[in-house]
N, C-alpha and C positions, 0 to 999 in steps of 0.2 A: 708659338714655340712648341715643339714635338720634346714630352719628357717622359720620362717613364711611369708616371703614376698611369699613363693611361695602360698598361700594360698588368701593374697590379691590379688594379680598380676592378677590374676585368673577371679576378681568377679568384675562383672560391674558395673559401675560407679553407678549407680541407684540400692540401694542392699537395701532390708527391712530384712526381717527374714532371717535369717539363718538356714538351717534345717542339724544337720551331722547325717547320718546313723550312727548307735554305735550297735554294733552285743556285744560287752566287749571282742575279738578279740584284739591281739598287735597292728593289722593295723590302725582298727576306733581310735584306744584309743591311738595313737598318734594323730591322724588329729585333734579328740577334746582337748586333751591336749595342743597343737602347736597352734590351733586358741583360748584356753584361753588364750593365752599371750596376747594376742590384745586386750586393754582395748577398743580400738572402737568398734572392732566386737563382745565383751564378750554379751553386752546386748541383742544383738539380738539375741543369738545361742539357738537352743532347738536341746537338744542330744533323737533321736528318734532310741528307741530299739523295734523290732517287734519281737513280741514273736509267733513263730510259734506253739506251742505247740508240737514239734516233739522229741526233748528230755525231760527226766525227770527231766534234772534241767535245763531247762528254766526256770520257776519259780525264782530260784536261781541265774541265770544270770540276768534276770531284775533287783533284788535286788541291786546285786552287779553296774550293770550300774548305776541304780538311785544314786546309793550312790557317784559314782566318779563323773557322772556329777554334783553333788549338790554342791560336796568337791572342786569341781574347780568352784564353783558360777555361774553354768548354769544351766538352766531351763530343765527339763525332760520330758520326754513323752514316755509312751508303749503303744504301740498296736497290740492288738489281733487279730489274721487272723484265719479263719480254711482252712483248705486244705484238699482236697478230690481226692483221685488218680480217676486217669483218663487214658483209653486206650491213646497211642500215645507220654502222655508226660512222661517224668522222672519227677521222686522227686525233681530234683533241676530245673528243671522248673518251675516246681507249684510254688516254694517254692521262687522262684524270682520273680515270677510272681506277688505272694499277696505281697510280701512287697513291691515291686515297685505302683501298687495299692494301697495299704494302704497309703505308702508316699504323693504319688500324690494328695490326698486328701486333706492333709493337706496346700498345696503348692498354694499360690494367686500371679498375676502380681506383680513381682519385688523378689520377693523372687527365692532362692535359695540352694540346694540339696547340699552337700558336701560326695560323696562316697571315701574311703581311697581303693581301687585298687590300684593297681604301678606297675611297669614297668615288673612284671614275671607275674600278671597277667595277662598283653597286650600279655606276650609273650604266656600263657598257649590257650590264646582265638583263638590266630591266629590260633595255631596248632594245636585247635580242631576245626575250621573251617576248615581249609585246610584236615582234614581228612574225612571231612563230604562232602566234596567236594565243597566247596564254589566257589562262583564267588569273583569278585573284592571288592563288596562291604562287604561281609565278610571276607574278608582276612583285610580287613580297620582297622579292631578291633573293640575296644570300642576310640568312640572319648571324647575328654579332655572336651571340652561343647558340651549341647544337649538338644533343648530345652526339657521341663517336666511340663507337666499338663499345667497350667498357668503361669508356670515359668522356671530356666535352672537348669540342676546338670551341676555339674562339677567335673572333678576325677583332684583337686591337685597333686596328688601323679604319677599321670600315668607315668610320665618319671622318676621318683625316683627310686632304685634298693632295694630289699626288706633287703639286709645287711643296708643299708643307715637307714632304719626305726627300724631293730633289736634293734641296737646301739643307737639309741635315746632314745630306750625302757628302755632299761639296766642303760645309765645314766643319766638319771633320775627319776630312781627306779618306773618305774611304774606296774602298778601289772594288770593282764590281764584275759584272762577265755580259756581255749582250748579246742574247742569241738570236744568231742572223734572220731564224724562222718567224719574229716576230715583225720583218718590213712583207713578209710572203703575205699579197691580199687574198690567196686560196682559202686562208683560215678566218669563218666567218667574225671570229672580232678583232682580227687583226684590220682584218677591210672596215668596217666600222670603224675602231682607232683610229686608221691611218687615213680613211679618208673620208668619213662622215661624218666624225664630232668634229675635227678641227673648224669645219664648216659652218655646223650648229652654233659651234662657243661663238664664231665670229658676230652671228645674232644674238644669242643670248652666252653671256658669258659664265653666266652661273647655273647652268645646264647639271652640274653633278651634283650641287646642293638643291636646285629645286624637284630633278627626279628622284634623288633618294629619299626625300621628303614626301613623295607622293606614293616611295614605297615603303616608305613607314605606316601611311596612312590606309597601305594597303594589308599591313602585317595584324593593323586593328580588326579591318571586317572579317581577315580570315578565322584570326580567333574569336571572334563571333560566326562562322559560320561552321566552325569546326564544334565550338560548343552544341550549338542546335543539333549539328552532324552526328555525334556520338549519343545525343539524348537519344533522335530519331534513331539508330543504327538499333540501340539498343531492346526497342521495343519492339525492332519488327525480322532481328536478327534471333533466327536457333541458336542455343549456344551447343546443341549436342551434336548437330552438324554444319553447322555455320552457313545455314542459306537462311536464304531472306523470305518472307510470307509473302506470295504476290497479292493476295487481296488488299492487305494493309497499305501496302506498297503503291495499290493502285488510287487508295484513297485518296493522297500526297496530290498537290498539285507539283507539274514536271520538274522545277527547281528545285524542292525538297527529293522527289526519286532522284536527282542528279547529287544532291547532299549524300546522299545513302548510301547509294550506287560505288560512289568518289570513297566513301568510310571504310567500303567493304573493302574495294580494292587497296584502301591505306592498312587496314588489318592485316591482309592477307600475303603484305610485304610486295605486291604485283606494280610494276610500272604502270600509272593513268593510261585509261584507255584513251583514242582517240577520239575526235567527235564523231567520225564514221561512226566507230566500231559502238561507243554511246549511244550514239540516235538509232544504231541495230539491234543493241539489247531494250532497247526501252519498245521499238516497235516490231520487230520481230521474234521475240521472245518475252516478254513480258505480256504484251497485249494481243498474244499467241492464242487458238480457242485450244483449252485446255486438254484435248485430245490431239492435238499435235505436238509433234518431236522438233523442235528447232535446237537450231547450236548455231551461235557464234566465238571464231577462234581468233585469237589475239596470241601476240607474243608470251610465248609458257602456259598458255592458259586459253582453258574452252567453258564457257555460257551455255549452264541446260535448263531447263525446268524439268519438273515430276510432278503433276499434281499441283498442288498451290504452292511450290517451293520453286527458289530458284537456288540455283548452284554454282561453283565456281570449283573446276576440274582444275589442276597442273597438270602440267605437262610430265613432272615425276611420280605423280601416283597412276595417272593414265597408264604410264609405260611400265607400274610395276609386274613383276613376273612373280606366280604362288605354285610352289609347288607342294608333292607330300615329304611329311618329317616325320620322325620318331621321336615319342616324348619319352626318354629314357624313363626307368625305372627309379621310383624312389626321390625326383627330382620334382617341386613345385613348381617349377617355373619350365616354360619353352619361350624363347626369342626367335621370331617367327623371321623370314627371310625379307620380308616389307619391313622393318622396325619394330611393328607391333610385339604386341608380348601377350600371352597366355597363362593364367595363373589359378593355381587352386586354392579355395577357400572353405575352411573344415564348418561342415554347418550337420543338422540332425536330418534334414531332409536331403534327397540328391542322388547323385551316383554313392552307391554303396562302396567306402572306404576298399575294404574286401575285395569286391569283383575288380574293382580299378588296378589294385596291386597286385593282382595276380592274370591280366590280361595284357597283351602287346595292344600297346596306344599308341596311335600316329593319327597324324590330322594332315587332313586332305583339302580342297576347297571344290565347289562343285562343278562335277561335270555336266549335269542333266538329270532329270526323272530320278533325282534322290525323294526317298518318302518317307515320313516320320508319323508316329504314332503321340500325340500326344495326349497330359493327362487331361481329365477331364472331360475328352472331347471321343467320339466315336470315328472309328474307322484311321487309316490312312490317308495324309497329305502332301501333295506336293510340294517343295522346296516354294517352289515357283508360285503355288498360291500363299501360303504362307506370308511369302517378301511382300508379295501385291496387298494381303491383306493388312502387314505392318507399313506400307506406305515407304517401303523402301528400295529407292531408285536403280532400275536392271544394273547401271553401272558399276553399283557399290557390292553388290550379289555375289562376285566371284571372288571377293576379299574377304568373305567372311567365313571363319575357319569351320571346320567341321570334323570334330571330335570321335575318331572309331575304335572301340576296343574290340580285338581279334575278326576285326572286318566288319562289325555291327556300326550304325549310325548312333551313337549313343545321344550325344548333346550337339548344337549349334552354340556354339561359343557366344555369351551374353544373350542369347535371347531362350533357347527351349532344352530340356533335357527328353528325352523319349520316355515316353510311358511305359513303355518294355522294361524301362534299367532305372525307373525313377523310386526310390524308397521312401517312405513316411513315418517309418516304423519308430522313428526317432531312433535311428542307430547313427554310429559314425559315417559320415557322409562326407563328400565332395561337392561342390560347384562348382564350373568352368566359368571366370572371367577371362574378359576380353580388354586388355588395354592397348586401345589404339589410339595415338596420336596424331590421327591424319585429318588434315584439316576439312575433308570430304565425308566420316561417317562421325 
């Protein structure tokens, strides 16, 4: 018997809004029904229908949701998404895509997401993982919480059996919406549903309880591999510019590099790579002799090495654009046109307070055959040796600002001030930091 304890049991102690996804589906329109009974949770519930605009009676399905969440004294909400096909993805990608988006939106700490999945959808997900070839952590499923936006979803239902929810449907008489797109086999689980578990069940009939159980059993080793994954990530991960050591790296035997590898890309917020693109960074880039330039590119993102490092470019920082600024007068701070920011710090040694505030300062970033005088050191140096002897990748080179008063090269922002304009005299002084937030330097 389907009651509502499984819907509190569910939601953390600390719960504000309540948000249930409601498609007007049998599935949503039990979870909303089931969490109306609960005069506590009633007030907080807003039943959120996202209107794709993909069929001709969406229109008409909003309708109809507004109407039942109202009839059961909950607050409504629609929202409108467009979606725009795109090489690579399917429809029901997009199409999961903007309402999770859209939801997310609405979503602040303490709050929480109610999706009505159950237990044949865990089963449908595995088994279209497992034909896609998934690893462990696809084969996991959909997990029961997770965190969302600034708050959690949670799938109640996930271990429920979809006759379990029919039945609840039926008595008590709820009235529901079916959209026609789910008999279309074009959509790869609708083909599955419709004509390869029926099949399956006929041999084994408890096919949703036994794969979901086998993706439990697979939500274990991932968090045991995730553990190992972050210890390892940790030791062989820069935290000052987030590449990886290849030496260490190569210590690893392959599964542990693919641990790592798998971490970095989870840090980095980047979709897994493929096993192609996998078996390219570990053999064509990693075990590269170390005077050669390789790159492998993936969706938003390009694999380099420098030296013993390995790297991981976006596709947003690659394509930033630097030009020259003026650091106004009198102002500590400049907000540089990439994010970054530049800032002054009063110290006894440095740029002389003095010359700073009475020179025109703009920062530029390099063009070439810049040369700087530093202290301690004899003669004049190029930019260009300078990077190479700090170990710092050509890429990252033309990002990094360069400080001129009235047309001199005074400092390189975070790393050198010129020996020309450097004071020791222990008078009022400046320093130029550099705070950049890119996940590249």
């Amino acid at each position: 018997m389907l009651e509502a304890d499984c819907i509190t049991s569910i939601l953390p102690p600390k719960t504000e809004k309540i948000f249930i996804a409601y498609s007007g589906g049998v599935d949503s329109h039990v979870l909303l029904h089931l969490a109306a009974l609960n005069d506590e949770l009633k007030e907080n519930i807003t039943a959120v229908y996202v209107h794709h605009g993909l069929q001709v009676e969406a229109d008409a399905w909003a309708d109809h949701c507004q109407s039942i969440a109202l009839g059961l004294g909950l607050k409504f909400k629609c929202l409108k998404v467009n979606i725009e096909k795109t090489s690579g993805h399917s429809l029901e990608e997009l199409a999961r895509d903007a309402r999770y988006q859209a939801i997310t939106a609405l979503v602040d700490s303490d709050d929480v997401v109610l999706f009505a999945q159950h237990r044949e959808d865990q089963m449908e997900t595995v088994l279209l993982q497992l034909f896609r070839g998934a690893g462990v952590q696809g084969l996991s499923g959909m997990p029961l919480t997770i965190p969302f936006g600034k708050g959690l979803l949670c799938r109640p239902f996930l271990d429920v059996s979809k006759r379990l929810i029919d039945d609840y449907a039926i008595e008590n008489q709820l009235s529901w919406v079916e959209d026609p797109s789910n008999k279309s086999n074009d959509f790869d689980r609708n083909f599955l549903r419709n004509q390869i578990v029926p099949k399956l069940k006929q041999k084994w009939p408890s096919l949703d309880k036994t794969v979901t159980r086998s993706a439990r059993h697979c939500v274990q080793v991932q968090h045991l591999s995730e553990d190992v994954a972050k210890q390892l990530f940790s030791q062989i991960c820069d935290k000052s510019d987030h590449s990886l050591n290849i030496a260490q790296l190569l210590e690893l035997d392959i599964y542990k590099q693919s641990l790592v590898i798998r971490q970095w890309f989870k840090v980095k917020q980047l979709r897994m790579p493929s096993e192609k693109i996998f078996q390219g960074i570990i053999n064509e880039v990693v075990n590269a002799k170390e005077s050669a330039n390789p790159e492998i590119r993936g969706r938003g993102y390009s694999i380099k090495r420098y030296r013993n490092k390995l790297f991981c470019l976006t596709s947003d920082n690659r394509n930033k654009q630097y030009c020259e600024q003026l650091w106004k007068l009198n102002s500590r701070e400049l907000e540089l046109k990439d994010g970054s920011k530049l800032v002054l710090s009063e110290s006894i040694e440095g740029i002389p307070r003095l010359l700073w505030e009475t020179a025109e300062v703009r920062v530029r970033f390099r063009q070439g055959a810049e040369k700087i005088r530093l202290p301690g050191r004899e003669g004049r140096h190029t930019l260009k040796k300078l990077y190479q002897e700090k170990a710092i990748p050509p890429w990252q080179r033309s990002s990094i600002p360069l400080v001129y008063l009235d047309n001199d090269l005074v400092a390189v922002a975070g790393l050198w001030i010129s020996a020309d304009f450097f004071s020791q005299k222990k008078e009022p002084c400046y320093q130029v930091n550099w705070l950049n937030t890119s996940n590249e330097y």
